[in-house]
N, C-alpha and C positions, 0 to 999 in steps of 0.2 A: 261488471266483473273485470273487465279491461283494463279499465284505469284504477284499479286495484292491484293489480298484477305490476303496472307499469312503476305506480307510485312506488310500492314495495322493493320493487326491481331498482328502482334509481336512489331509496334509502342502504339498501343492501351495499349499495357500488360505491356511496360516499363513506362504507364507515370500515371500508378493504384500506388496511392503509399503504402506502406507496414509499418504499422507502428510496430517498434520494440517490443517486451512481456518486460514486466516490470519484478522485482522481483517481488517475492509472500513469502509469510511467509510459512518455512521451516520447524523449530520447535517453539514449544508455543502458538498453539492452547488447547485450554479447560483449559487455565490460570486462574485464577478466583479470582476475588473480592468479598470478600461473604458479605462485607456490607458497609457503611460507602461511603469515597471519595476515587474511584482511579483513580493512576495516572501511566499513563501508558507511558515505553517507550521506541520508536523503532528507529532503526540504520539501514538507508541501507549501507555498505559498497562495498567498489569497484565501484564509481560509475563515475570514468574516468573524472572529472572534468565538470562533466552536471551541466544545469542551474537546478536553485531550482525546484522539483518536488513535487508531491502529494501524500499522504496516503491514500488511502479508507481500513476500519477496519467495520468488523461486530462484532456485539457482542449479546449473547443471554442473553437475561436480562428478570428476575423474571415479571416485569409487563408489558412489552409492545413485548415479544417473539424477535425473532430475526431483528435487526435493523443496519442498516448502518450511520457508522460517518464517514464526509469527501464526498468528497475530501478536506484535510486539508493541507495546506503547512508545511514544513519544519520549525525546534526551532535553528538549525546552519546548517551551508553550509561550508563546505571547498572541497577541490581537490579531496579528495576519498570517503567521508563519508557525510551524510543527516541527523540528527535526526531531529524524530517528538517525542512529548509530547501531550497525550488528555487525558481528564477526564472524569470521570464516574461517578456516584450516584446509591447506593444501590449495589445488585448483582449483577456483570454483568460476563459473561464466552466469551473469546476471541475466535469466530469461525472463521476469516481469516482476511487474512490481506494482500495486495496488494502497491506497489506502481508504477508512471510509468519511473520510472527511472531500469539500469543497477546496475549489480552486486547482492549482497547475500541481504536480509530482515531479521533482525533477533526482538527477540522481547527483547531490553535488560536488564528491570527491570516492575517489575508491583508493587507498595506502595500503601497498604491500609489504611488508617486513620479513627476514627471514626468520625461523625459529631461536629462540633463546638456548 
């Protein structure tokens, strides 16, 4: 009855699926926009030729404390490399940054503009 128990036990465990860790943002946290439009923009590379993935970014902003944008998809896709591109209004400070694809997160440019 033992090894019934065990056998079942170790079919059970193989068929829990495991979903991979995404990148997570490395360096470029506390980036900041101190007024106006930004535009923010992140690069995961190495990401082995995956289907287009997501962005989730937090960001700590002057009037409504810290909030989540996304999950946003991808601005290009090719074999190694995902950018996303998202916008911001007024202050906002970059607390993390995640996506669920493979490989490095980095944050590659942040542009501030005043209002039109």
């Amino acid at each position: 009855m033992t090894r019934l128990l065990v056998v079942v036990g170790l079919l059970g465990a193989l068929a829990i699926p495991v979903a991979a860790p995404g990148a997570v943002l490395e360096k470029g946290a506390g980036a900041t926009c101190a007024s106006g439009v930004g535009t923010w923009n992140f690069v995961n590379n190495k990401t082995e030729g995956a289907a287009a993935g997501s962005l989730t970014v937090f960001f700590d902003t002057e009037e409504f404390g810290v909030i989540q944008f996304g999950p946003i998809g991808p601005t290009v896709v090719n074999k190694s490399v995902q950018k996303f591109t998202l916008f911001t209004n007024n202050r906002a400070t970059l607390v993390s940054a995640s996506t669920d694809l493979p490989g490095k997160l980095v944050l590659e440019s942040v542009g501030c503009a005043p209002f039109a």
